[in-house]
C-alpha positions in Angstrom: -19.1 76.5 7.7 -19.2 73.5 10.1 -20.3 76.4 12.5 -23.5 76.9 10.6 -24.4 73.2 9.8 -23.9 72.9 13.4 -26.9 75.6 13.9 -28.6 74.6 10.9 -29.0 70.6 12.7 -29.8 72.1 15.8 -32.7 74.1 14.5 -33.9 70.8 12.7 -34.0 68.9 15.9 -35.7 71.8 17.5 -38.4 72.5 15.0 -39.2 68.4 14.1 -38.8 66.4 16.4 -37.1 63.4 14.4 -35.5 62.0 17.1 -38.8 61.5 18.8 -40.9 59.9 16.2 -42.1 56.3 17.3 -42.6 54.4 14.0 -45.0 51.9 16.0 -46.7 55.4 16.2 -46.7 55.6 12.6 -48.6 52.4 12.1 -51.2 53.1 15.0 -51.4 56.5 12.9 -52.6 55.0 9.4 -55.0 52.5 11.3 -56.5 55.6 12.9 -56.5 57.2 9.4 -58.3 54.6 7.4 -60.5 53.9 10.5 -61.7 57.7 10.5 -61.5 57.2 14.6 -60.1 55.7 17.4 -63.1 53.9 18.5 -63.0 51.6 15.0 -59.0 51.6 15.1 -59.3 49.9 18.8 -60.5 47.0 17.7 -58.0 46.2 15.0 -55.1 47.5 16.7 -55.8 46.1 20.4 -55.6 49.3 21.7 -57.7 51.3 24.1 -59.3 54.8 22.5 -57.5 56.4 25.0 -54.1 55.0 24.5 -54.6 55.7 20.8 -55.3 59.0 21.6 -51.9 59.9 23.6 -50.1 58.3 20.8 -51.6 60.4 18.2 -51.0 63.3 20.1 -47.2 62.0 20.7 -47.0 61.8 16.6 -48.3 65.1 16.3 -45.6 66.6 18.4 -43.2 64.6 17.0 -43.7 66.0 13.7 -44.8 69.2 14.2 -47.7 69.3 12.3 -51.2 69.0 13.6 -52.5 65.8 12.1 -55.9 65.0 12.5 -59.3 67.6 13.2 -60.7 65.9 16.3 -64.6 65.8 15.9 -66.8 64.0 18.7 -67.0 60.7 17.0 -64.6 60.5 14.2 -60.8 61.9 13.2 -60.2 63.5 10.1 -57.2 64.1 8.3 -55.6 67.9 7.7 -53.8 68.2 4.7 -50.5 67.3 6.6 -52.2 64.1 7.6 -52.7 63.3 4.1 -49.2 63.7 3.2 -48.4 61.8 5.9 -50.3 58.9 4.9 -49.0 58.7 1.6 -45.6 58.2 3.2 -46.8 55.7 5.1 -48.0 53.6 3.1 -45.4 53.8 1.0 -43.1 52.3 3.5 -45.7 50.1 4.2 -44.9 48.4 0.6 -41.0 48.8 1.3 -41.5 47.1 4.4 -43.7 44.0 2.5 -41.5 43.9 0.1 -38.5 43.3 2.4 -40.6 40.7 4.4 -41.4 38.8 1.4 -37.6 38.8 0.7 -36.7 37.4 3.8 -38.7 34.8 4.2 -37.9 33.2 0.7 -34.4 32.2 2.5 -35.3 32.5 6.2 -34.9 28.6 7.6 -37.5 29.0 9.8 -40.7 31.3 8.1 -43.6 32.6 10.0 -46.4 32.7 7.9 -49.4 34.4 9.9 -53.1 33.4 9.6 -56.1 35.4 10.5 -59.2 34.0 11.9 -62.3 33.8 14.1 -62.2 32.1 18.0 -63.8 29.3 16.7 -62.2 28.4 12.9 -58.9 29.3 15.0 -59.9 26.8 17.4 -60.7 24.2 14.5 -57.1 25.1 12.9 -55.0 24.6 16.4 -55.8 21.1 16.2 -54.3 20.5 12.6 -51.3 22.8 12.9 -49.0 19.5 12.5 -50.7 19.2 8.9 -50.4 23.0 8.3 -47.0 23.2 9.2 -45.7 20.4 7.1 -42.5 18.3 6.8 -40.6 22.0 7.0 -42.0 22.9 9.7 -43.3 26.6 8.9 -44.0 28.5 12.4 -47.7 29.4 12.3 -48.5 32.4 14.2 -52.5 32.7 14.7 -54.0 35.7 14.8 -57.8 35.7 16.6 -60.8 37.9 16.9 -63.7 39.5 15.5 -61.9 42.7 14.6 -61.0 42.7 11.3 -56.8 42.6 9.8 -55.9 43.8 7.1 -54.6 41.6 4.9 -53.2 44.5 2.5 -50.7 46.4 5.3 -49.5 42.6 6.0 -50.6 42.1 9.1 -51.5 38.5 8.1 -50.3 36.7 4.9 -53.6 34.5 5.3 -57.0 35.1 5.9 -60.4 32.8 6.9 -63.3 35.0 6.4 -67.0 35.1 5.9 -67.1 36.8 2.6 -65.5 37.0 -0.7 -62.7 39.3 -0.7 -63.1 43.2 -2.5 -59.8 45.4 -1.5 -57.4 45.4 -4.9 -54.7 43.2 -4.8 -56.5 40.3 -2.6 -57.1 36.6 -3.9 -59.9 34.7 -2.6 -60.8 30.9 -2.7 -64.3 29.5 -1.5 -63.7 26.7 0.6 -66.7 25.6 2.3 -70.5 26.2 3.9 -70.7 26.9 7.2 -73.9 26.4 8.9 -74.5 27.2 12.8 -76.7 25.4 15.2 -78.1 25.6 18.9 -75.8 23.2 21.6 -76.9 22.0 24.7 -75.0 19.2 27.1 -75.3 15.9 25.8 -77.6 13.4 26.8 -77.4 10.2 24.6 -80.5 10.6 22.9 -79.5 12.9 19.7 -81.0 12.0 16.1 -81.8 14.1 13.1 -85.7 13.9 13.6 -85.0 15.5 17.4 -83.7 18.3 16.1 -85.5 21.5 17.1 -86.5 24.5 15.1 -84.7 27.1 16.5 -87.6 28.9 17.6 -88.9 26.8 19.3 -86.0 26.8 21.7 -87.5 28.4 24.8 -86.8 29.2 28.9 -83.0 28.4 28.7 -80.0 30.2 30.0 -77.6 31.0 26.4 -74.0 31.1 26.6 -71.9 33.1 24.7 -68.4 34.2 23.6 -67.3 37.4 24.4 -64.3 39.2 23.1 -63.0 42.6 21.7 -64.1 43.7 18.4 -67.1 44.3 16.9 -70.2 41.9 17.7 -70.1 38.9 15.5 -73.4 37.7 13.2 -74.3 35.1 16.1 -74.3 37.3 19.1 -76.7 39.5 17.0 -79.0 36.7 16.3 -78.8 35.9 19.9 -79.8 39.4 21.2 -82.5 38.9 18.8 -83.2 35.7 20.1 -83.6 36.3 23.8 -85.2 40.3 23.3 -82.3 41.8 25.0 -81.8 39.4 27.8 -78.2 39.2 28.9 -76.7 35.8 28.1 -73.5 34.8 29.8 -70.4 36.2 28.9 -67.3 34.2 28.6 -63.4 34.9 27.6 -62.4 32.3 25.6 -63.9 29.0 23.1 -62.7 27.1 25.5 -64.4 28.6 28.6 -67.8 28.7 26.4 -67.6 24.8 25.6 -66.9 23.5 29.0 -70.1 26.1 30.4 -72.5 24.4 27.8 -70.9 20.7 28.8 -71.6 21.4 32.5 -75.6 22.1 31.4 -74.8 25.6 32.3 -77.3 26.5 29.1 -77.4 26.6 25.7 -74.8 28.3 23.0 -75.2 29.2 19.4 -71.9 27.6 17.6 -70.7 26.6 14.0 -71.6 23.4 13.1 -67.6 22.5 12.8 -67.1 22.8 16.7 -70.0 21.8 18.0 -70.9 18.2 16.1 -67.2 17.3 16.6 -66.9 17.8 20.7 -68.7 14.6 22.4 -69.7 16.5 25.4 -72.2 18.7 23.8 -75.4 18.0 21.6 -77.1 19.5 18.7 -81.0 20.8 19.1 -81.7 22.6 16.9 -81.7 22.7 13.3 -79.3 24.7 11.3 -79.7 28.7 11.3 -80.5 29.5 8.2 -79.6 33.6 9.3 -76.1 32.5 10.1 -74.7 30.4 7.6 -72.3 31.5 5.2 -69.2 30.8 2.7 -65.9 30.7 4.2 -63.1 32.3 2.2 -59.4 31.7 2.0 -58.2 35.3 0.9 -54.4 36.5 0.8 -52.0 39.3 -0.3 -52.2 38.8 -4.4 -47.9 39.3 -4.1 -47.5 37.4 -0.5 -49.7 34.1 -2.0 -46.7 33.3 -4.6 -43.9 33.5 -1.5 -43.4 29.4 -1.2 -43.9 28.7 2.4 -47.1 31.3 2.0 -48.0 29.1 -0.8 -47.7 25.9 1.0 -49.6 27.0 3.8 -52.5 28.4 1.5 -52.3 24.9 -0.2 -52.7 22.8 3.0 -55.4 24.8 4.8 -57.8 24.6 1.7 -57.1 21.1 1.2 -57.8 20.5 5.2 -61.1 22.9 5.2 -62.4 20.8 2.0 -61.8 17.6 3.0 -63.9 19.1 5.8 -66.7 20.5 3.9 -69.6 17.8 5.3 -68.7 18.5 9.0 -68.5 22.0 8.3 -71.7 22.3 6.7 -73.3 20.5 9.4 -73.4 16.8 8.4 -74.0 15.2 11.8 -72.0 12.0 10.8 -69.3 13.5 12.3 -70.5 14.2 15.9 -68.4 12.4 18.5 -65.4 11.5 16.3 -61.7 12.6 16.7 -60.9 16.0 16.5 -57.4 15.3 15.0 -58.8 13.5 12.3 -60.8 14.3 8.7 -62.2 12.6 5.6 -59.3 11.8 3.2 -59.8 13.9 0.0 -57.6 14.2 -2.8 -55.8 17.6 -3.0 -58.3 20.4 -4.5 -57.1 22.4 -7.1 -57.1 26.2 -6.6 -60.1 28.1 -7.3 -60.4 31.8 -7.7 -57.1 33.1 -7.9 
């Protein structure tokens, strides 16, 4: 008998693989699945298209099933991918669940918050406030590409409209309104403001990144009929450009009438302003130091609410500081 369980293991390491299964893998494998591709599962996993496809590949042989049907521009699920998927994201919950346990006793939480460049940017320089008294660690995760707030890849999310997955919760916070900047010269008031177009023969400055393109750079191709505008990494790179009078850059009203090296000139964009939404995990908002950190950050963006809706009373003061507001109570949850 031990003979044949012997043969009978042997045959299952042969035929499947399990040793071999990555379960990073696995993940990459349901992002590619929901995505329908690897071009749309780049931008949310940080991955190249290429490197996704190797790994898929690696899964594949790992399990000894055949996965996906590869078409030119989109991955589709066999029926073994199916299955697969509804494994996955059954661990998926296992796995949140278990997260959710240990942070309730964990000394030092991590509670992780999703958001543009530029409301991350806003947020690094309250992160005393957010963290609080406890000291909750704050991890901040940045980009255009969407996370998904349902496989917990953030407990906290800023976005630009109200949330529609089951199982999310979603506050409004605040109007956002955008604007044109330019290098400061002394001589801003509200009647020099500028209709947008109007705005003519400048060089425009914008934020690049991975990810799809955000609602500004659109209006900005639109803008400038397809002339190229210069490219730069990071919010910080694109600030110091337009400071130096290197041109002109679109930005939300929050970043730009709070830095005293830059200017507004033009009036608001009507095209780009929007709600901003607080949305979590309907489970991970009731987790306390998720729950303190949700509490904070809509108090701090609504105490806010003038400078981010474009009130230019606010140009030129302290970035570390904002209006004093009694706590909000919680909408829409």
């Amino acid at each position: 008998m031990q003979k044949i369980g012997a043969i009978n293991t042997e045959y299952s390491k042969k035929r499947f693989n399990f040793e071999m299964i990555n379960w990073e893998d696995i993940k990459l494998f349901v992002t590619v699945a929901r995505s329908g591709g690897l071009a749309a599962a780049a931008g949310a996993t940080r991955s190249s298209p290429p490197t996704l496809g190797r790994k898929m590949t690696r899964l594949e042989r790992a399990t000894g099933r055949t996965l996906f049907v590869r078409h030119r521009s989109s991955y589709e699920l066999t029926d073994a991918g199916e299955e697969l998927l509804a494994l996955a994201e059954s661990l998926e919950l296992s796995a949140a669940a278990i997260d959710r346990w240990r942070m309730q006793s964990d000394p030092v939480p991590v509670v992780r918050i999703a958001a543009g460049p530029w409301t991350a940017s806003f947020l690094a320089a309250h992160l005393t406030e957010l963290r609080g008294e406890e000291g909750v660690q704050i991890e901040m995760l940045s980009g255009s590409a969407p996370v998904d707030l349902m496989r917990r890849e953030a407990q906290i999310g800023l976005r630009n409209q109200r949330p529609d997955g089951r199982g999310l919760a979603g506050q409004k916070l605040a109007r956002v309104e955008f604007a044109v900047y330019g290098k400061t010269t002394g001589r801003a008031s509200d009647a020099a403001l500028m209709p947008v177009q109007t705005i003519e023969g400048s060089e425009w400055i914008e934020l690049a990144g991975p990810g799809p393109q955000t609602p500004s750079s659109r209006w900005l191709d639109r803008k400038t009929a397809g002339a190229l505008p210069i490219r730069l990494p990071s919010t910080h790179a694109v600030l110091e450009a337009i400071a130096a009078g290197a041109g002109h850059g679109v930005l939300p009203c929050f970043i730009g009438d709070r830095n005293v090296s830059l200017e507004r000139i033009s009036s608001p964009i009507a095209e780009l302003a929007h709600d901003q939404w607080l949305v979590s995990h309907d489970e991970d908002r009731h987790v306390q130091p998720v729950r303190k950190v949700i509490d904070r950050l809509a108090n701090l963006v609504r105490a806010n609410r003038p400078l981010f809706a474009g009130g230019l009373s606010d140009q030129g003061s302290d970035p570390l500081k904002h209006e004093d507001g009694r706590p909000s109570r919680q909408g829409g949850q």
